[in-house]
C-alpha positions in Angstrom: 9.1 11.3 30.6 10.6 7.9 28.8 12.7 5.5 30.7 15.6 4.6 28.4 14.5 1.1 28.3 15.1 -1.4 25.2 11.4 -1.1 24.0 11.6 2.3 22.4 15.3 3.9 22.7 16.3 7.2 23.3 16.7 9.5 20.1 14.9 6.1 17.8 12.2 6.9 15.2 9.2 4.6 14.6 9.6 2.1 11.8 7.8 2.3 8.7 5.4 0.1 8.3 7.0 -3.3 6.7 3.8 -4.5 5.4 4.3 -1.1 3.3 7.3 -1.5 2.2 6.6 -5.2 1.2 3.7 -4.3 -0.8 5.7 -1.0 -2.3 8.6 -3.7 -3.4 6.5 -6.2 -5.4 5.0 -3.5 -7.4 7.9 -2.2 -9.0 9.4 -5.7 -9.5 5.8 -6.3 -11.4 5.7 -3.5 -13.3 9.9 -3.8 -13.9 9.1 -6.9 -15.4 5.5 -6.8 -17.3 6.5 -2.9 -18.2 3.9 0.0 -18.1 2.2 0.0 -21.8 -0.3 2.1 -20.6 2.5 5.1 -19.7 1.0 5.3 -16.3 1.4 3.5 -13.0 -0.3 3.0 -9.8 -2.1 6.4 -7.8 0.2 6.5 -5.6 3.3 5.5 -7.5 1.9 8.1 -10.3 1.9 10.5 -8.3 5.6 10.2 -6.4 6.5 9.8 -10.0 4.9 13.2 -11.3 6.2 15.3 -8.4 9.9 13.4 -8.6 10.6 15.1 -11.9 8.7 17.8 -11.2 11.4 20.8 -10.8 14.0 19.5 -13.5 10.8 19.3 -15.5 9.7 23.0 -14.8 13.7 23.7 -15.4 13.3 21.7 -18.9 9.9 24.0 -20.1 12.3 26.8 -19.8 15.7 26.4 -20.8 13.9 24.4 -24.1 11.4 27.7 -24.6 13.8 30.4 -24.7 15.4 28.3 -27.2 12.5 27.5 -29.2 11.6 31.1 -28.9 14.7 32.4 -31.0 13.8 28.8 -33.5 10.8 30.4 -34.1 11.5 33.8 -35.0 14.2 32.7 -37.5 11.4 31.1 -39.0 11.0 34.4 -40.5 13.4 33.9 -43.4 11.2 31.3 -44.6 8.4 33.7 -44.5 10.0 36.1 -46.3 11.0 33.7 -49.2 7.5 31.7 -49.3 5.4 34.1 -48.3 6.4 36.8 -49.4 2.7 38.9 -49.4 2.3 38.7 -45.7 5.8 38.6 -44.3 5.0 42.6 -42.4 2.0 40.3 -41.0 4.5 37.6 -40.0 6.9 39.9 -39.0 4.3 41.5 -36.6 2.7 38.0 -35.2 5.8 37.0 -34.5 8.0 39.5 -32.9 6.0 42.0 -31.9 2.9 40.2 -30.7 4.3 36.2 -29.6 7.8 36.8 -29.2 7.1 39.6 -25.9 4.0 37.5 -24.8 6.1 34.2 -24.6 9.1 36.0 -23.2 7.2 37.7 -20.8 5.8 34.7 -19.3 9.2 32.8 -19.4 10.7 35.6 -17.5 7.8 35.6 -15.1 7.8 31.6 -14.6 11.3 31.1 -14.4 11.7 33.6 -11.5 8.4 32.4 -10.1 7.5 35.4 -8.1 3.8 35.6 -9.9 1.9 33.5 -7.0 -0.1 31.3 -9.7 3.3 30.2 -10.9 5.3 29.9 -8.0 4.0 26.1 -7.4 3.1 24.8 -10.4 1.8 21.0 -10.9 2.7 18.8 -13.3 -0.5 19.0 -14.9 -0.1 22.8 -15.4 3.1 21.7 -16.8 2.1 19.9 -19.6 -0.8 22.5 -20.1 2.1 25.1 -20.6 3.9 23.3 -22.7 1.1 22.4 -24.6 -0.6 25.9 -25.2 3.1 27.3 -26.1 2.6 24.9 -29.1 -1.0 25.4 -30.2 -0.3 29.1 -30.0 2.5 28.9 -32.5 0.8 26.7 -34.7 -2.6 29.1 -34.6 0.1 31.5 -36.0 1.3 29.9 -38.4 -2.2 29.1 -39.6 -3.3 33.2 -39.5 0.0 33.2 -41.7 -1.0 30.6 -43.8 -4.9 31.8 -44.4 -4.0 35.6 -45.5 -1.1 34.4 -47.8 -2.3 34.3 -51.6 1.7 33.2 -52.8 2.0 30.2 -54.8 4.1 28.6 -52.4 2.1 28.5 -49.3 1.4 24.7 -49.9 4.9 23.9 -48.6 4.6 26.9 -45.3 2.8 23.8 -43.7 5.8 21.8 -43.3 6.3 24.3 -40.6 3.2 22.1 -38.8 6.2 19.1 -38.6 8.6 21.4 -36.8 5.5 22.3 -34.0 4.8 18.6 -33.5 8.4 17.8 -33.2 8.8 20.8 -30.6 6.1 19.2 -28.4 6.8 15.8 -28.4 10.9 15.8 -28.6 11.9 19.1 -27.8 9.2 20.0 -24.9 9.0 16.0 -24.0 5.6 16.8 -23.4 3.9 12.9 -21.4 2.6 10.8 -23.8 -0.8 11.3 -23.5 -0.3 15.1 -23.8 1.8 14.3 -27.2 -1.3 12.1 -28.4 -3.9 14.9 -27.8 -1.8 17.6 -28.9 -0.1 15.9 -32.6 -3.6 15.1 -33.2 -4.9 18.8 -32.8 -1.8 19.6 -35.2 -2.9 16.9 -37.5 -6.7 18.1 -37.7 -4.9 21.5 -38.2 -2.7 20.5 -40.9 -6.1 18.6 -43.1 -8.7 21.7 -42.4 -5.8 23.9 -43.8 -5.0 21.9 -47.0 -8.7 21.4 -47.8 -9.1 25.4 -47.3 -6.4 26.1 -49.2 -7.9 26.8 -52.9 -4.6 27.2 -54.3 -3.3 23.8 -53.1 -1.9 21.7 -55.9 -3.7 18.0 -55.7 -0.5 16.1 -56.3 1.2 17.4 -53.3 -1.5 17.1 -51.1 -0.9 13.3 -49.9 3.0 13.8 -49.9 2.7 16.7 -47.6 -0.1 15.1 -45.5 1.6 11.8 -45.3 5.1 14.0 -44.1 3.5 15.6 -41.9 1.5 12.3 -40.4 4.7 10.2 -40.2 6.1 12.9 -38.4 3.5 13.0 -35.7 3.9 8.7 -35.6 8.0 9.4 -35.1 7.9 12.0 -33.0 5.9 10.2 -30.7 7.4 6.8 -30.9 10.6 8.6 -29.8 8.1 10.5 -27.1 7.0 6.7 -26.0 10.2 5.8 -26.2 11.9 8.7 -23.8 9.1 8.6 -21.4 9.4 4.5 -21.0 13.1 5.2 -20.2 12.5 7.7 -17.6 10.1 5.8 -16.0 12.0 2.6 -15.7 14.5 4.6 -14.3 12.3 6.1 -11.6 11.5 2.3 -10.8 15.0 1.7 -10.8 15.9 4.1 -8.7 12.9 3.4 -5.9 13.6 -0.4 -5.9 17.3 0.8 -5.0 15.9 3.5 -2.1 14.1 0.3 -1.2 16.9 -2.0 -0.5 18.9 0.8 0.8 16.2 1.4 3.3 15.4 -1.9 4.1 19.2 -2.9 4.9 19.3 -0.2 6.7 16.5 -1.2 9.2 17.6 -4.4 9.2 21.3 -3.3 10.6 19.3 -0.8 13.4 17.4 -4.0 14.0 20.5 -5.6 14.3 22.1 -3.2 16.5 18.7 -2.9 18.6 19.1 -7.2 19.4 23.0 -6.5 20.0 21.8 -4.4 22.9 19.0 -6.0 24.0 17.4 -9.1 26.3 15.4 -10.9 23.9 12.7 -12.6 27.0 12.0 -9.6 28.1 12.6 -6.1 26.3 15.0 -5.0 27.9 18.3 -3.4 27.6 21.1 -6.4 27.9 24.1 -6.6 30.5 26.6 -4.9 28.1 24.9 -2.0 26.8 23.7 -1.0 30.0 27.6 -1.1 31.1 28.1 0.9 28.4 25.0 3.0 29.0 25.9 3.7 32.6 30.2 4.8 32.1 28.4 7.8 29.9 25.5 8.5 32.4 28.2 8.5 35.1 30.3 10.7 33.3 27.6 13.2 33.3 26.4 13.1 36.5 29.7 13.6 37.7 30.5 16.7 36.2 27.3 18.1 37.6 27.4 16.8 41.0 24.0 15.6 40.4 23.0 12.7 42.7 22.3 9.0 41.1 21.1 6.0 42.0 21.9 2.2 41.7 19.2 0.0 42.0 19.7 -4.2 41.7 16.5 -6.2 42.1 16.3 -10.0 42.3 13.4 -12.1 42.0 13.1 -14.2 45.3 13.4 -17.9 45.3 12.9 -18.1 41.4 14.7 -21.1 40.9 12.7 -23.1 42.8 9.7 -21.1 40.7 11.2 -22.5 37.3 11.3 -26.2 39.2 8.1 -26.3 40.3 6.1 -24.4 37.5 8.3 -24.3 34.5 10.6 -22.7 32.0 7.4 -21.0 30.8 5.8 -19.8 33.4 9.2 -18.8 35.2 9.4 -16.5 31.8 5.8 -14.9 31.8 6.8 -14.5 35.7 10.2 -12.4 34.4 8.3 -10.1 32.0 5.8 -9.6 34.5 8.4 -8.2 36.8 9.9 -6.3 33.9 6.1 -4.7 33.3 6.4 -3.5 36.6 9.9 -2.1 36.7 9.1 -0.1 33.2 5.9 1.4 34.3 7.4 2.2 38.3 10.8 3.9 37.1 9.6 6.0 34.7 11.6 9.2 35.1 14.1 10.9 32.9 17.0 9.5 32.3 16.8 5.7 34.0 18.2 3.1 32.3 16.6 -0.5 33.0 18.1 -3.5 32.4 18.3 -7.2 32.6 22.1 -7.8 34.7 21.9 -12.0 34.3 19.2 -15.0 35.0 16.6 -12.9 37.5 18.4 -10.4 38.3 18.0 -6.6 37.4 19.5 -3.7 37.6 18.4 0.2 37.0 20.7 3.7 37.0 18.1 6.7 38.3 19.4 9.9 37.9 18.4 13.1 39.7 16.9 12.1 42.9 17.5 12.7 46.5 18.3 9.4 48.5 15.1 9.3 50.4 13.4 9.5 46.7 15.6 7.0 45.5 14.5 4.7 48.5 10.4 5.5 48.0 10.8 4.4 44.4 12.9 1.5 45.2 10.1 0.8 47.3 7.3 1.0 45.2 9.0 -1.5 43.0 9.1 -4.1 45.5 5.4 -3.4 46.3 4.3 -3.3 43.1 6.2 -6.7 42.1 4.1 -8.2 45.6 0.9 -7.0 44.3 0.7 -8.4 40.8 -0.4 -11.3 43.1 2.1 -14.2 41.2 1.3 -17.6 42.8 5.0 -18.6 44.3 4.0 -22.3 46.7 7.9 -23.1 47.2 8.7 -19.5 48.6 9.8 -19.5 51.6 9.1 -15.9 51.7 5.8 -15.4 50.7 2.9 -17.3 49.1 3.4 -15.0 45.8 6.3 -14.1 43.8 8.7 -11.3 45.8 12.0 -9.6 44.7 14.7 -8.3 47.1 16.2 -4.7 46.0 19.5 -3.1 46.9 19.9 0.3 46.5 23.2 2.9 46.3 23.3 6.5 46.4 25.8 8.8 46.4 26.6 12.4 44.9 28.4 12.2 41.9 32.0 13.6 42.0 35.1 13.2 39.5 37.3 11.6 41.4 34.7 8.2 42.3 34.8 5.2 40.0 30.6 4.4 39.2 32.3 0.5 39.7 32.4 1.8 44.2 28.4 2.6 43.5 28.2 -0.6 41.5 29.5 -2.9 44.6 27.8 -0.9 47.0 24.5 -1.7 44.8 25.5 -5.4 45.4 26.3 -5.0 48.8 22.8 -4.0 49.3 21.4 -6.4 47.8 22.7 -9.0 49.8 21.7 -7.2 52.9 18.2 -7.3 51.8 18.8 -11.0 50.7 20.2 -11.7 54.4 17.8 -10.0 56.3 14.7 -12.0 55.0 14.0 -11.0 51.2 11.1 -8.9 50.1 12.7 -5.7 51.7 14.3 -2.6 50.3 18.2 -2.5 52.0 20.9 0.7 51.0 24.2 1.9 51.4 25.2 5.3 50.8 28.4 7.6 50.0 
């Protein structure tokens, strides 16, 4: 059970860890400014980044392969007019052998009701994307190696269009476009040196096409992927702020409502606190409880001791009164100088009264040295109490006075003493 006290409030959440958030911060400024040549950040970073993109991504793979799909399949008008000797074998490899496979599994991943596919990660991603390009360029080589025609030299232009879907169209990461342009390009050279028919002078034209447009392709792949990171950095630097203002204004609030010495909620809030506890307890005839407590004689503490002692003294008390009214609901706050006050909901009178006074015994044990007390050798504290049974028609301001009221009895009668009034 929590007592709604100014050290952890009712409904609050922890704070993140500032030293955290500090750390997090000066990262992204560093890498902001020095940049990210590498294409990779930090573990952690890396991996917030990989998982941020990570559906749009999967969204990408899909939308881009169903287009690519019906790219590649038109491709077969060039097979027809280059290679004319194999276009049935074309016509076969391509629609009746890729073209259901890759359909198939763009069906099945889109909908994601195979298990496997359901929760992909970002490096099976990239391995999908990846494999959908290697397996049309291992057809167009089958193509390419049964085709006697004259003109099967120029079919490996097609290897510039599978290196352009990868690294632009697919927007495979960098390092996937590196490893997979340079499987293309050891591709492209075994299939011109195979090729008997392969006239010499073209050979270095067609290999330095196809080369510049694995080096554009992935400049522009560089150059997408730098973007979208720096945006990501962008865009966490701003969650950042946004989070850290945002602490800083519940931190804000917090010290609006709270006694800096000792924890506790202030005067004002607890005003505040107790109209809406009143409110409730009165619609549910539900019994509450006033309790004022004042330190005994602790001006002539400060005099003799000290401003700091007489504060230590003050959260000492307040140590007390937190771990002694400790049930649901009570509200515990500092009402001016020494004094305090606490609203406790729920209990019967002669309750209200036993916890009262464990307080006061509880604040005599802890034992404080008090030599200008002309109560007791140690620190004491007098405590009113008021209870009534909530009802509509009272004012909580009657209970308020009554609390007061009591106090002064107990004041009056000698100090160190429990007094209450009742209605």
């Amino acid at each position: 059970m929590n007592t709604l006290t100014a050290t952890l409030p009712l409904g609050a959440e922890p704070d993140p860890d500032p030293q955290h958030d500090t750390a997090r911060s000066a990262m992204i400024d560093g890498l902001l400014q020095r940049g990210f040549p590498g294409m990779v950040f930090p573990r952690d970073l890396e991996t917030e980044f990989q998982q941020a993109g990570l559906e749009a991504r999967r969204a990408h793979i899909v939308k881009s392969g169903f287009l690519s799909l019906l790219v590649f399949n038109v491709f077969l008008v060039a097979d027809y007019l280059m290679l004319p000797d194999v276009f049935g074998l074309a016509l076969t490899l391509r629609l009746l052998v890729f073209t259901p496979i890759a359909l198939l599994f763009l069906l099945t991943f889109q909908t994601g009701r195979v298990r496997c596919l359901s929760k992909v990660t970002p490096v099976m991603l990239e391995a999908i994307a990846m494999v959908s390009g290697l397996a049309a360029a291992a057809v167009l080589a089958f193509i390419l190696t049964n085709s006697h025609s004259p003109l099967a030299y120029l079919y490996h232009i097609g290897f510039m269009v599978v290196i352009t879907y990868g690294n632009i169209v697919q927007r495979m990461r960098f390092w996937y476009a590196v490893a997979f342009s340079l499987i293309l390009l050891t591709l492209h050279v075994v299939g011109v040196w195979a090729l008997p028919s392969f006239p010499e002078r073209m050979m270095m034209p067609l290999m330095s096409m196809v080369l510049a447009s694995a080096a554009f392709t992935l400049t522009a792949n560089y150059a997408l992927e730098n973007d979208e990171r720096r945006r990501f950095l962008l865009t966490e630097r701003e969650r950042g702020l946004i989070r850290s203002l945002t602490q800083t204004q519940v931190r804000l609030r917090e010290l609006s409502r709270v006694d800096e010495l000792t924890g506790l909620y202030n005067r004002r809030h607890f005003e505040t606190a107790m109209q809406q506890l009143w409110q409730r307890a009165s619609f549910g005839r539900t019994p509450m409880a006033i309790l004022m407590i004042d330190v005994d004689h602790f001006k002539k503490f400060n005099d003799h001791y000290g401003h700091p002692a007489g504060d230590a003294c003050l959260r000492q008390v307040c140590q007390v009164m937190k771990q002694t009214l400790s049930g649901q609901g009570v509200i515990v706050a500092r009402f001016g100088g020494e004094e305090f006050i606490a609203a406790i909901p729920g209990l019967d009178e002669d309750a209200s009264l036993a916890l009262a006074e464990q307080v006061r015994a509880h604040v005599e044990r802890c034992q404080i040295p008090h030599e200008r007390s002309a109560t007791s050798t140690v620190v004491t504290a007098s405590l009113g109490l008021a209870w009534c049974e909530a009802r509509p028609e009272m004012k909580v301001e009657h209970l308020l006075a009554l609390a007061d009221g009591a106090l002064y009895d107990a004041k009056y009668q000698g100090r160190n003493r429990v007094c209450n009034q009742s209605t």
